[in-house]
C-alpha positions in Angstrom: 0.0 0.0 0.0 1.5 3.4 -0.6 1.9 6.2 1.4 -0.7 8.3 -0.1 -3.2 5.5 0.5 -2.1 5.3 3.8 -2.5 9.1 4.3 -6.0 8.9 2.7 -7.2 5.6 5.2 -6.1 7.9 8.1 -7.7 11.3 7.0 -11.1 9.2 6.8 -11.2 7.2 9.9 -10.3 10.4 11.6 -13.3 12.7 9.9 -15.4 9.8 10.9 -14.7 9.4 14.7 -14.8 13.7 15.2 -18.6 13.3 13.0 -19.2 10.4 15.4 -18.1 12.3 18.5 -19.6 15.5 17.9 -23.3 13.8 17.0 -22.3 12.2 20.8 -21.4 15.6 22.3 -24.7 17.6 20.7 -27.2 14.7 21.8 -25.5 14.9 25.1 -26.6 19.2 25.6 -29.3 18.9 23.4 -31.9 21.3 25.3 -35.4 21.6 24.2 -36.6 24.0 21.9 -39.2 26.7 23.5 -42.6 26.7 22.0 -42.9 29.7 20.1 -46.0 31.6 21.3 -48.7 33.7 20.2 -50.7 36.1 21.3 -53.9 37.9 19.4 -54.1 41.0 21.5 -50.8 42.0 22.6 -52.3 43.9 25.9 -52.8 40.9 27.4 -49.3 39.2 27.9 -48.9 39.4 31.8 -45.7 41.4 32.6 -44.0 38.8 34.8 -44.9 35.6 33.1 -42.1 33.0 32.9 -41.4 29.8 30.8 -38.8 27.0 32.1 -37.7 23.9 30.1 -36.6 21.0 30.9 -33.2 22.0 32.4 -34.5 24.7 35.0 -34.1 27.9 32.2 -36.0 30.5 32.8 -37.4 32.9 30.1 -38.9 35.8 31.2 -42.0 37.4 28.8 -41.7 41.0 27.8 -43.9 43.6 27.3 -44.9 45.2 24.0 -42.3 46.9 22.6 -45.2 49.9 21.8 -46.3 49.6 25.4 -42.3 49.8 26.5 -41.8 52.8 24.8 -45.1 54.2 25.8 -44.3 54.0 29.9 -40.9 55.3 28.9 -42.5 58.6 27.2 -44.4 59.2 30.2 -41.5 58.3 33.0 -39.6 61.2 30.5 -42.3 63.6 30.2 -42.9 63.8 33.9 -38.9 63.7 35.3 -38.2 66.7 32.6 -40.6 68.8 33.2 -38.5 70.6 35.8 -35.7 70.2 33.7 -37.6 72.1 30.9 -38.5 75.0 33.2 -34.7 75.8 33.8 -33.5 75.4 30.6 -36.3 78.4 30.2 -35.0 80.3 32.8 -31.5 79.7 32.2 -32.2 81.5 28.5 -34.1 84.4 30.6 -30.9 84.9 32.7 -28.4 84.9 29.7 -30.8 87.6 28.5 -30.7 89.4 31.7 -26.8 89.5 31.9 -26.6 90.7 28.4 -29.0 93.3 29.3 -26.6 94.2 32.2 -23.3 94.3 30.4 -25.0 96.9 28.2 -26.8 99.1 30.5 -23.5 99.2 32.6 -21.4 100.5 29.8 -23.8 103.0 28.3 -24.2 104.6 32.0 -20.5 104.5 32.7 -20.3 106.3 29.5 -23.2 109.0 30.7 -20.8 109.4 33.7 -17.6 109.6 31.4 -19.2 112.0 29.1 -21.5 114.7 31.6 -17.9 114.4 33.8 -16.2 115.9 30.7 -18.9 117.8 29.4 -19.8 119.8 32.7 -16.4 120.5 33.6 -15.5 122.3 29.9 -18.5 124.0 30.4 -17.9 125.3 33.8 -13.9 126.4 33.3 -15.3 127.9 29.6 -17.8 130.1 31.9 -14.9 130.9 34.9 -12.8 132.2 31.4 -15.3 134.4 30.2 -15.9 135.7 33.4 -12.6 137.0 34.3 -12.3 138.1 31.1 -15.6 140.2 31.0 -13.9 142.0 34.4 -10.7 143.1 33.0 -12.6 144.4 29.8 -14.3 148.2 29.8 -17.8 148.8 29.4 -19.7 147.8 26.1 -20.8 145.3 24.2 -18.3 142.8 24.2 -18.2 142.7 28.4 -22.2 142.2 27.9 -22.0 139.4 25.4 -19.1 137.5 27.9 -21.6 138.4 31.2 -24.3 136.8 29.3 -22.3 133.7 28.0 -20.8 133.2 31.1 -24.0 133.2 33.0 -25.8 131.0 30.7 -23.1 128.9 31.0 -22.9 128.5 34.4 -27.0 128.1 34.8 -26.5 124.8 32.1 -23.6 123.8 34.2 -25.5 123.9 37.5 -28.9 122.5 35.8 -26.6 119.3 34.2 -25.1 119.1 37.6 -28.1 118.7 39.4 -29.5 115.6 37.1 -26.0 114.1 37.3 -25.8 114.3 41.3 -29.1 112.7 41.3 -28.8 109.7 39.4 -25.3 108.8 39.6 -24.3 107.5 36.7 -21.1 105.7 38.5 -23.5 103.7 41.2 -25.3 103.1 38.2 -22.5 101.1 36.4 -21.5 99.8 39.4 -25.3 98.4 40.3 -25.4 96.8 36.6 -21.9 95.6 37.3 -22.5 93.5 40.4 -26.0 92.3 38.8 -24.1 91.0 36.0 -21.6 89.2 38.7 -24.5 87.9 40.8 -26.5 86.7 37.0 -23.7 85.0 36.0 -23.6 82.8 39.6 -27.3 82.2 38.9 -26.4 81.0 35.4 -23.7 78.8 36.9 -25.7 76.5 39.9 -28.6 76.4 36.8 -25.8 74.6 34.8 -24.5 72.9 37.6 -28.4 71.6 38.5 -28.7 70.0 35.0 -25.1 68.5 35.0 -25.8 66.8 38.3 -29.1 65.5 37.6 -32.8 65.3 37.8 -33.9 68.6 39.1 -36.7 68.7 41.1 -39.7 71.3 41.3 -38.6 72.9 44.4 -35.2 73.6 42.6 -37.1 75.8 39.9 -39.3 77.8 43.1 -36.3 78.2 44.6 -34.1 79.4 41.0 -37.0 81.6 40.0 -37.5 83.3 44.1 -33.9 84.1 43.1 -33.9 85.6 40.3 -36.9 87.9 41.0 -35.0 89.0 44.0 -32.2 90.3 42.0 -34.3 92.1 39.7 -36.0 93.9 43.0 -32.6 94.1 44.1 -30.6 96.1 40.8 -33.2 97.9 38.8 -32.9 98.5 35.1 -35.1 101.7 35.0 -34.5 104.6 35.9 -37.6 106.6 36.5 -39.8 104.7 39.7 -37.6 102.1 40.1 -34.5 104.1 40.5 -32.1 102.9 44.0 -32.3 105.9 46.4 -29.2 107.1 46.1 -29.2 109.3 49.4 -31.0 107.5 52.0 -30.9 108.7 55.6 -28.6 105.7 57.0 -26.6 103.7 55.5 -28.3 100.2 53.9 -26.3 97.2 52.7 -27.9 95.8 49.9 -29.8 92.3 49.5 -30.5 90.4 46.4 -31.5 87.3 47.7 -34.9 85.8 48.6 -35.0 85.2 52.6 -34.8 81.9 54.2 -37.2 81.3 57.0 -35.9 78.4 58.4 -36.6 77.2 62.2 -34.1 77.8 65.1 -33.6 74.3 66.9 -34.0 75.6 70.7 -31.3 74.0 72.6 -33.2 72.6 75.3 -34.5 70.3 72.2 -31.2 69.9 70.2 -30.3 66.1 70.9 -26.5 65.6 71.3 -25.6 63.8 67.5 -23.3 62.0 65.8 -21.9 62.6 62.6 -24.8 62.4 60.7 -24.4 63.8 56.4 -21.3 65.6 57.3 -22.6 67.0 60.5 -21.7 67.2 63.9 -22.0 69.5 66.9 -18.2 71.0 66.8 -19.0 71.7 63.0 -22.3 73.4 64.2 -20.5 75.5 66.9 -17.8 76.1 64.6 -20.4 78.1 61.5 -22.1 79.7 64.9 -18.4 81.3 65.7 -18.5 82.5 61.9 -21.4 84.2 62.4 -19.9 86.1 64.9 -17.0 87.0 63.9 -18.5 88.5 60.4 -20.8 90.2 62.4 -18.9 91.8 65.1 -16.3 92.6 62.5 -16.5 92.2 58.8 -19.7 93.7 58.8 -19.2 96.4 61.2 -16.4 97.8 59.3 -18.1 98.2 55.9 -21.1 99.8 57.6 -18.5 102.3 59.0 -16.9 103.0 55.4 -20.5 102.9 54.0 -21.3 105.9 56.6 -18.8 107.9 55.6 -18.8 107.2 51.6 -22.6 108.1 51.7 -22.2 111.4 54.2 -19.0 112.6 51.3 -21.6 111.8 48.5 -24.0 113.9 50.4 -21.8 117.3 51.0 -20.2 116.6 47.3 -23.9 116.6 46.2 -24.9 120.0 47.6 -21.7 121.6 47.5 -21.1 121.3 43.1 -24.4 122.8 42.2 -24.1 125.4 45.2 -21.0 126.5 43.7 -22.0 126.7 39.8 -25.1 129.0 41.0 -23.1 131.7 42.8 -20.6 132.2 40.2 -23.5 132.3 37.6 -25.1 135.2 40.0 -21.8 136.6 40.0 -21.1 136.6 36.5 -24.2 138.6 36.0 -22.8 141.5 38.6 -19.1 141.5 36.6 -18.2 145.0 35.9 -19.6 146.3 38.8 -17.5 145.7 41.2 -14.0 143.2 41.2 -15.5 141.6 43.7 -18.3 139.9 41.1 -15.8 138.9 39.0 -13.5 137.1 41.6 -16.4 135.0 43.2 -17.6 133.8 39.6 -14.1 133.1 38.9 -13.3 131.4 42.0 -17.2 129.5 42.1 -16.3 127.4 39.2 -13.0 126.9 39.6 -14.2 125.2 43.1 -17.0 124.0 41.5 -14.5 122.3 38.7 -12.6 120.8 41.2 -15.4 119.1 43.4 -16.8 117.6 39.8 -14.0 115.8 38.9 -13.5 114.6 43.0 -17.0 113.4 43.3 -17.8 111.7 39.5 -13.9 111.4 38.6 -13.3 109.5 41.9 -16.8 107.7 41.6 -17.6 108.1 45.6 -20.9 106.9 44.2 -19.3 103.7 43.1 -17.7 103.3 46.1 -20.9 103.9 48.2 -22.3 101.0 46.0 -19.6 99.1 46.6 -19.3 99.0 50.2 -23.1 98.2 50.0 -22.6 95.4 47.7 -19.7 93.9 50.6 -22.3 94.1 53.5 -24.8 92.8 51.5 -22.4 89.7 51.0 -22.0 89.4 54.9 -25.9 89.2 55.5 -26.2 87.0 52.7 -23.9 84.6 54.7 -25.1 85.0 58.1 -28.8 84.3 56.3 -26.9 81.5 54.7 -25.5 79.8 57.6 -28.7 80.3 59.8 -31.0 79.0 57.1 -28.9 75.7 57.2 -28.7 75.3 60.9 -32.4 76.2 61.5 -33.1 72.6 59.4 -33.7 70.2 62.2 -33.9 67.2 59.6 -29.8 66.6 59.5 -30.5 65.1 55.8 -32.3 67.5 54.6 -29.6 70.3 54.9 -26.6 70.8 52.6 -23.5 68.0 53.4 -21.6 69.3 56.3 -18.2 69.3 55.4 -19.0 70.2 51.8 -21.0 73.5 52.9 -17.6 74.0 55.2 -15.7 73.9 52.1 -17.8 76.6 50.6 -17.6 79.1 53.5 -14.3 78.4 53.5 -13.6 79.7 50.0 -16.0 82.4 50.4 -14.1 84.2 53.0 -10.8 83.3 51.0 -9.9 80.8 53.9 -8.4 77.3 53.9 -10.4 74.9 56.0 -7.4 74.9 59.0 -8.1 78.7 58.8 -11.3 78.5 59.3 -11.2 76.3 62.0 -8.8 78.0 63.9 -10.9 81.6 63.4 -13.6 79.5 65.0 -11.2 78.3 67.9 -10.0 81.7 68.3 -13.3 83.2 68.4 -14.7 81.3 71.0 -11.6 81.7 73.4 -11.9 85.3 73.2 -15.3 84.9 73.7 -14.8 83.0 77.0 -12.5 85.7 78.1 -14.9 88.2 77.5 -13.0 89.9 74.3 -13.4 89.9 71.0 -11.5 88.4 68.3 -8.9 91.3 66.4 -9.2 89.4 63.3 -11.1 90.0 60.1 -13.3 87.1 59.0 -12.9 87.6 55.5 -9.6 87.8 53.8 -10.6 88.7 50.3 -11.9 92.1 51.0 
């Protein structure tokens, strides 16, 4: 027999024993078929229903793939329905902080331009005058009395309408909206990045927003900030929290229960004081005195425009006409460009807009521990971390302003240290 022969006998007998085997191997795991069923009405397959073979498989039923995708509309249309609402709001706040950009920088420009304007005018007027008193009786010391005194009279009237509104409180009101629009605009984004919002997130997004447009005003005429008001008022553009004060006959001595414990509660209660007694304090103080300038600076521009338009009028009569006119506007110059070209308006605004941030966290903080239902508040050490970084502390920092306030405290003194170290 040759070799190829040979070869061939041994391909075959091997082909047949693996046919052999594998017909051994399949009738060995042959499972069952499952009966293939059908069903007229489809509404009518029980959700739950299960099939088992021989071998203990189960085969679990399914629902309509219609009716599937009909429960799953719904489940969608009811979890994105708050969803919806802040994805409207969210576009009604990017409106509102483009609104803001551009009201701030056409009233900075108002405050830019009258600056200029009334200042030309009034040094244009102070020229004229003290030429129309070194000139001789005529006509040309008649045509530079009356030019001088209309002059000053526009000067005086511009004055007047400039001291009132403000125009640098103004840009800085639209600034700080814009600031405080934008934050809005972020924890929207940061709502819809985390998760399913829930109704009482949009109540509380829009209380907010409608509190800031109370707050900063776009108008002008009866909505218009006071911009003199008899004491000093820091300003609040948030909706407030009335949450319950646990007494402390009833407080319960806890555990650490979602980041909360009683050191960390006696710790935010230190805060409190310390922004109170001190941070806040000390921008009501500046506030006082920025507001009282603004006040004198106020009177004393316009005060000085109109006497050296009456004196113009009386130039060439006597030296002494032309010297106060001169001297009226030249003063009156110089308080102009300290009151606008300094901006004490915008500083008034500003040292508002600091004690407004105080009571916002004192509000803040009190809000949170006036929840008696631990879960229900903010996580402990993540609202830490947020106070933290809002008074421009590291948590040790904050910890050990806490510490120190309650030893001075103790001691009957009070802590010489600034809660917040950004401003």
């Amino acid at each position: 027999m040759s070799s190829l022969q040979t070869s061939s006998l041994l391909f075959h007998t091997s082909s047949t024993l693996s046919c052999s085997s594998r017909r051994v191997i399949n009738a060995a795991i042959h499972v069952p078929k499952v009966p293939r069923l059908r069903f007229t009405n489809p509404k009518l397959v029980l959700e739950g229903l299960q099939l088992t073979d021989g071998i203990s498989n189960t085969y679990q039923v399914a629902q309509p793939k219609h009716q599937e995708s009909s429960n799953h509309f719904q489940s969608t249309t009811a979890t994105s329905t708050a969803t919806i609402q802040l994805y409207a709001i969210l576009e009604e706040v990017a409106d509102r902080i483009e609104m803001h950009i551009n009201v701030g920088e056409q009233r900075n420009n108002w405050n830019i331009l009258l600056l200029n304007s009334i200042n030309m005018i009034t040094l244009t007027a102070s020229i004229m005058a003290g030429i129309a008193g070194t000139v001789g009786a005529g006509t040309p010391i008649v045509a530079l009395k009356l030019s001088s005194a209309v002059l000053f009279t526009a000067a005086s009237g511009m004055l007047l309408i400039m001291n009132k509104i403000q125009p640098s409180q103004l840009a800085e009101e639209q600034r700080n909206a814009t600031r405080l629009f934008k934050q809005i605009q972020t924890q929207i984004q940061t709502l819809l990045a985390l998760g399913e919002p829930t109704e009482q997130d949009v109540k509380d997004t829009m209380e907010k927003v409608l509190a800031l447009d109370k707050a900063y005003p776009l108008p002008l005429l009866g909505a218009m900030l006071e911009k003199y008001p008899k004491k000093f008022e820091a300003a609040a553009w948030w909706p407030k929290s009335h949450g319950a004060q646990i007494s402390s006959e009833k407080k319960m001595r806890m555990g650490k229960t979602n980041g909360w414990s009683e050191d960390l509660e006696d710790e935010m209660r230190e805060i409190i004081s310390v922004v109170k007694s001190k941070d806040f304090e000390d921008y009501e103080r500046l506030g006082n005195i920025a507001l009282k300038i603004n006040k004198v600076l106020a009177i004393s521009g316009p005060l000085l425009t109109g006497v050296a338009a009456i004196g113009s009028a009386f130039v060439g009569h006597n030296d002494v006409a032309a010297i106060a006119a001169v001297a009226a506007g030249s003063l009156s110059t110089a308080v102009n460009a300290f009151q606008h070209g300094a901006q004490v308006g915008m500083v008034h605004e500003m040292y508002r807009n600091c004690a407004g941030f105080f009571n916002k966290l004192e509000d803040t903080i009190e809000a949170t521990l006036g929840e008696q239902d631990l879960e229900k508040r903010e996580n402990g050490e993540l609202f830490e971390m947020k106070i933290a970084l809002q008074l421009g502390r590291s948590l040790p920092q904050l910890r050990e302003l806490a510490s120190k306030s309650a030893s001075c405290r103790r001691n009957g003194t009070v802590v010489n240290e600034m809660g917040s170290k950004l401003f």
